[in-house]
Structures are given as structure tokens and as C-alpha cells.
C-alpha positions as CSV (number, residue, x, y, z in Angstrom):
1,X,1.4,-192.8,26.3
2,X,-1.4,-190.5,24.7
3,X,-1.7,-187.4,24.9
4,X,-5.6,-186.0,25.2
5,X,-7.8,-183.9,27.0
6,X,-8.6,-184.9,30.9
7,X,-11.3,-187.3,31.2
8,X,-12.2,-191.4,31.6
9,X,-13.4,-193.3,28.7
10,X,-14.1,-197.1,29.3
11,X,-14.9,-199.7,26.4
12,X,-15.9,-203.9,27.1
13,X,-12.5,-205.4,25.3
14,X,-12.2,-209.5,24.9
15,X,-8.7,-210.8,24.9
16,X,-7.1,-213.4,23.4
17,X,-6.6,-215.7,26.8
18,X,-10.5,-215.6,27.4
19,X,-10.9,-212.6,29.4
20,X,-13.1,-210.6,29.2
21,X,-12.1,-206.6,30.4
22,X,-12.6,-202.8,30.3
23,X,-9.8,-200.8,29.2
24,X,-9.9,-197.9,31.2
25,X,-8.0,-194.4,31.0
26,X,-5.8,-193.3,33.8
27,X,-5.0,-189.4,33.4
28,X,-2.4,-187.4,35.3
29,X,-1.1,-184.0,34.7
30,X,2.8,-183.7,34.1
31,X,3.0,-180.3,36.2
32,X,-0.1,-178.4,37.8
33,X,-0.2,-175.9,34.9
34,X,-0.1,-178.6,32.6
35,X,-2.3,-179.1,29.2
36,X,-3.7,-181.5,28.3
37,X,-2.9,-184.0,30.6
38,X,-1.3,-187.2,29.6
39,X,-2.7,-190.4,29.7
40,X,-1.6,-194.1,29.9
41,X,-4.2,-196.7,29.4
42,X,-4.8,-200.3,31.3
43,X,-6.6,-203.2,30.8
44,X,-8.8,-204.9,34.0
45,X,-9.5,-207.7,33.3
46,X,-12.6,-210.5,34.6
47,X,-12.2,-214.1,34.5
48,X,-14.9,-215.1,32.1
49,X,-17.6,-218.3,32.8
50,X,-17.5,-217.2,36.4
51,X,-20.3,-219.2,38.8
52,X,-22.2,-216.3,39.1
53,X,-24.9,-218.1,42.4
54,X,-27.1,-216.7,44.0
55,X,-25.4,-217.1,47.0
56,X,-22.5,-215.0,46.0
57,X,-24.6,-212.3,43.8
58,X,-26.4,-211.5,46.9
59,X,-23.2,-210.9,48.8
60,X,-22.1,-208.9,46.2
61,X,-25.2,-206.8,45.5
62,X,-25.9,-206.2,49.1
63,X,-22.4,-204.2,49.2
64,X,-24.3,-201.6,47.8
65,X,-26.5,-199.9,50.7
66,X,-30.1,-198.9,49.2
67,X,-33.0,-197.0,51.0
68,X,-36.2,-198.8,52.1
69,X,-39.8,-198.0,51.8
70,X,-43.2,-199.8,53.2
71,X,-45.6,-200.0,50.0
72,X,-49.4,-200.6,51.3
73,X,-52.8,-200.5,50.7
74,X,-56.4,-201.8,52.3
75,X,-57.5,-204.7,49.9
76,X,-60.8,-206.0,50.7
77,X,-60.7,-204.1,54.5
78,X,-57.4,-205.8,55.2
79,X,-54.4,-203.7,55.7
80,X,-51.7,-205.3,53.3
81,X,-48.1,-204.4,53.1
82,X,-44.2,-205.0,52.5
83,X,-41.1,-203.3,53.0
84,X,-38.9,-202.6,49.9
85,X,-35.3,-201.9,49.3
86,X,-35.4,-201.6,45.8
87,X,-37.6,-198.0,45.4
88,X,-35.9,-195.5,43.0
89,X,-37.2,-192.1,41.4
90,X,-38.0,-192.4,37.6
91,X,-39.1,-190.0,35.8
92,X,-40.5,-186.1,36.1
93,X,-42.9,-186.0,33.5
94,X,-44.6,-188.2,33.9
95,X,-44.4,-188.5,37.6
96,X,-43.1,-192.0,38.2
97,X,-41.2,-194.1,40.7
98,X,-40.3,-198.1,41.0
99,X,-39.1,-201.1,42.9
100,X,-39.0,-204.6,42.3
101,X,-40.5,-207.6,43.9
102,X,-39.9,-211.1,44.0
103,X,-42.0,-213.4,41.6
104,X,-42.1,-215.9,44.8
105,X,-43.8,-212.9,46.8
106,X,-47.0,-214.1,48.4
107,X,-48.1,-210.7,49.2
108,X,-47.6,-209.0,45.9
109,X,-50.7,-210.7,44.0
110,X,-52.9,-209.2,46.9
111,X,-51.1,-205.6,47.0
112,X,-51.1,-205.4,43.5
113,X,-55.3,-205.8,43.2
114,X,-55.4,-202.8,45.2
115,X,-56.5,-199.2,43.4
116,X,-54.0,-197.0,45.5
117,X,-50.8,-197.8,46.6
118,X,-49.0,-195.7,49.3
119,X,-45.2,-195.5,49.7
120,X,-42.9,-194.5,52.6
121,X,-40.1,-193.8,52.8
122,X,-38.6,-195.1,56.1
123,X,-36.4,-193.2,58.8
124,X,-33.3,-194.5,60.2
125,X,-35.5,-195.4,63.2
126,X,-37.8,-197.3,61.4
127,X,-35.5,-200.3,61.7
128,X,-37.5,-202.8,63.7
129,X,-41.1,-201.9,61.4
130,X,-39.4,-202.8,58.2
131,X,-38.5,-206.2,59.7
132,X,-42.0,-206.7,60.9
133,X,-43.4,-205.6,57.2
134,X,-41.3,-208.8,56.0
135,X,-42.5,-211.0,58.4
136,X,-45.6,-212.5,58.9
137,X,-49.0,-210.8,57.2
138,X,-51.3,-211.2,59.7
139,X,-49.0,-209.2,62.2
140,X,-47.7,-206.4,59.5
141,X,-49.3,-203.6,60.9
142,X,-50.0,-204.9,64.4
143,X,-49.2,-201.2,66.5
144,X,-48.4,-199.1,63.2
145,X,-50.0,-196.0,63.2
146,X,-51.8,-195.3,59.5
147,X,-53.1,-193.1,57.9
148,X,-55.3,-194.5,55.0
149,X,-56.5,-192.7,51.8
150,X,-59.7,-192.6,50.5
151,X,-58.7,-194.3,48.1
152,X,-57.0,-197.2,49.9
153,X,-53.5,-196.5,49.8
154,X,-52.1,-196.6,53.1
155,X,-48.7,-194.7,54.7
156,X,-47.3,-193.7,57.9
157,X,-47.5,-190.7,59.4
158,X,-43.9,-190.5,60.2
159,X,-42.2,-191.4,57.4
160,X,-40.4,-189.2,56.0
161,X,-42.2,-188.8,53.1
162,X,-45.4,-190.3,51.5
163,X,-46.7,-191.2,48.1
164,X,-49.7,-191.9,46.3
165,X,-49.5,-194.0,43.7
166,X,-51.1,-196.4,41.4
167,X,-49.8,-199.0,38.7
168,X,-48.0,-197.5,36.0
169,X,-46.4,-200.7,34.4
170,X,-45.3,-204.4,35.0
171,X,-41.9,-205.4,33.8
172,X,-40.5,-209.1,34.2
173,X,-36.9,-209.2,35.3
174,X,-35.6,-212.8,36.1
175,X,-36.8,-213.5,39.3
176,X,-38.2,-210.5,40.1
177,X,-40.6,-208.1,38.4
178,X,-40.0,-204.2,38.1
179,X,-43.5,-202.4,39.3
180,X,-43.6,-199.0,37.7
181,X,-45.7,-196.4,40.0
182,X,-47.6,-193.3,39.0
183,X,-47.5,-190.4,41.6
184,X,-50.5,-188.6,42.2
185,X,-50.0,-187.1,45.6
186,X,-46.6,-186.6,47.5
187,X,-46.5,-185.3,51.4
188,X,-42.7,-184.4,52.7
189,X,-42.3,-183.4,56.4
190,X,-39.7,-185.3,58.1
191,X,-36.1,-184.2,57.4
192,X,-34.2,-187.0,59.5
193,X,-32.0,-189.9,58.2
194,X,-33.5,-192.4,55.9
195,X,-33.4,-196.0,56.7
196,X,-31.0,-197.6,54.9
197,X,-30.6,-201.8,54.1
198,X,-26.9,-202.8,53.5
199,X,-24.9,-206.2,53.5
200,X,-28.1,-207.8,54.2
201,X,-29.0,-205.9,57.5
202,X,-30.6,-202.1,58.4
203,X,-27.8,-199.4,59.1
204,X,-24.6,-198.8,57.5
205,X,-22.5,-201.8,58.9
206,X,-18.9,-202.0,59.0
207,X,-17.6,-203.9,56.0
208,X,-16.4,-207.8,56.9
209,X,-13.3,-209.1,57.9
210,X,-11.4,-210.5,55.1
């Protein structure tokens, strides 16, 4: 054992057997007065040239609960939207936020030929309208109440909070591509739960039977 200050350092270590691994330190204090605390380190290691589908990525990513927001504009009078799980906060100066969309999305090409793009962020009771903003187009906003920009970006009222945004960047990613949004305008009234997408589903589930 080592002895050094408190604190975790990790580093990617390849072994001789083929496995890959990150040593990690493990600290505990010999007494509670004790200093510096002593340390042993350990070795976890990954099976390397793992199948790495789809399938099983998605399982794993979903363990991971995200919040979800409905980005939408009016493109050529049309009210044009999709729900998102993959919206996160950027940067402060300058003002920008992302998420990522499929390269397969059909509505993407339209949405992103819009000048304006608004962002909600959904409420916990927003459950059933994100499923409807990833079904059909035609029936997207079928009942929504919307409140629509000068500019053409469209949000809900009751979100709990709304941006105005436009394009900031395009970034390919695999299958996907990272859309980089400008804010121009942000409205925050709501102070309920967000909506949040988890193992595949809305809510915070309870985690599967082994």
C-alpha cells in the first residue's frame, strides 16, 4: 500500500492476458484523525473484442435516464416537430445548447430548413405528447396548444421552459448527428418535474429483474 493524499485517480491500463482495464484508487483512513489516508490500488478489468450490438448498447445506454424536449418550428405553414432525449446545455458565452438526431430521421431534413427552432422542455406530465411527437407527422400537434414565434419557432405554453434557437453547428456522430443550437430567447415559468425517458420508457422505472 501507498501512502498519499485522499482522492481517486484512474488511468486505461492493457494487460498481458488481453484485457483491457482501469486501475483505480481505493482510499480509506487508518483512524478518523488520520493523515493522509492510505491507499491500495485495483485493477477492473473489461473483456476486450466484446460484440458491442446495437441491441445490447441500447440496453445499456438507456440505463442512464435523460430529460426530453419537443424541438419545433412552422416550415412552409406546417407545424413540424420531434421529441428529444438527447438535449444538454453547452456553453454560456456563447449561449448554446444540443441534442442529436438520427441520420435515418425523416423529419429532421424538414425541421432543420426552418429559421427558428423552439425547444421545450417537457414536464413529467408531458408523457403521452412526447409519444405522439414520435409518432406519426401529420398527427404531431393534433390538440397541442402552441405558441408560435414570429419567427417560426414553435413551443408550448406549458413547458417548463422555452427556447429560441437557431443552428449553430452540424456535427456527424455515427449514426446520428450532433445539432448545435444558438439561444436567443429563453422563457422559464413552470417549476414542476421534468419529463424524464429511461430504460427505453417515460418515468423513472424500476430496474429489471435479473
Amino acid at each position: 500500500m501507498t501512502a498519499v493524499h485522499a482522492g481517486d485517480r484512474r488511468n486505461l491500463e492493457v494487460h498481458p492476458n488481453g484485457r483491457a482495464g482501469t486501475a483505480a484508487t481505493q482510499c480509506a483512513a487508518t483512524s478518523p484523525t488520520a493523515s493522509p489516508t492510505i491507499c491500495r490500488e485495483v485493477t477492473m478489468t473489461f473483456p476486450t473484442n466484446q460484440d458491442l450490438d446495437p441491441i445490447r448498447l441500447r440496453t445499456v445506454f438507456g440505463i442512464f435516464p435523460s430529460g426530453v424536449v419537443a424541438v419545433a418550428a412552422r416550415v412552409d405553414g406546417a407545424l413540424v416537430g420531434l421529441a428529444a432525449s438527447s438535449f444538454t446545455p453547452v456553453s454560456l458565452d456563447p449561449p448554446l445548447v444540443q441534442f442529436s438526431i438520427a441520420n435515418a430521421s425523416k423529419t429532421w431534413p424538414d425541421l432543420r430548413r426552418a429559421g427558428h427552432l423552439g425547444i421545450t422542455i417537457l414536464a413529467d406530465r408531458h408523457g403521452s405528447l412526447a409519444r405522439r411527437l414520435a409518432g406519426p407527422p401529420q398527427a404531431r400537434f393534433d390538440g397541442v396548444d402552441v405558441e408560435i414565434g414570429e419567427n417560426g419557432a414553435v413551443t408550448l405554453p406549458d413547458g417548463l421552459a422555452q427556447f429560441d434557437t437557431t443552428i449553430y453547428r452540424e456535427v456527424e456522430a455515427g449514426d446520428h448527428t450532433i445539432v448545435l443550437l444558438r439561444l436567443h430567447a429563453v422563457e422559464h415559468a413552470d417549476h414542476s418535474l421534468p419529463l424524464v425517458f429511461h430504460r427505453s420508457a417515460f418515468g423513472l422505472g424500476a430496474p429489471p429483474r435479473s
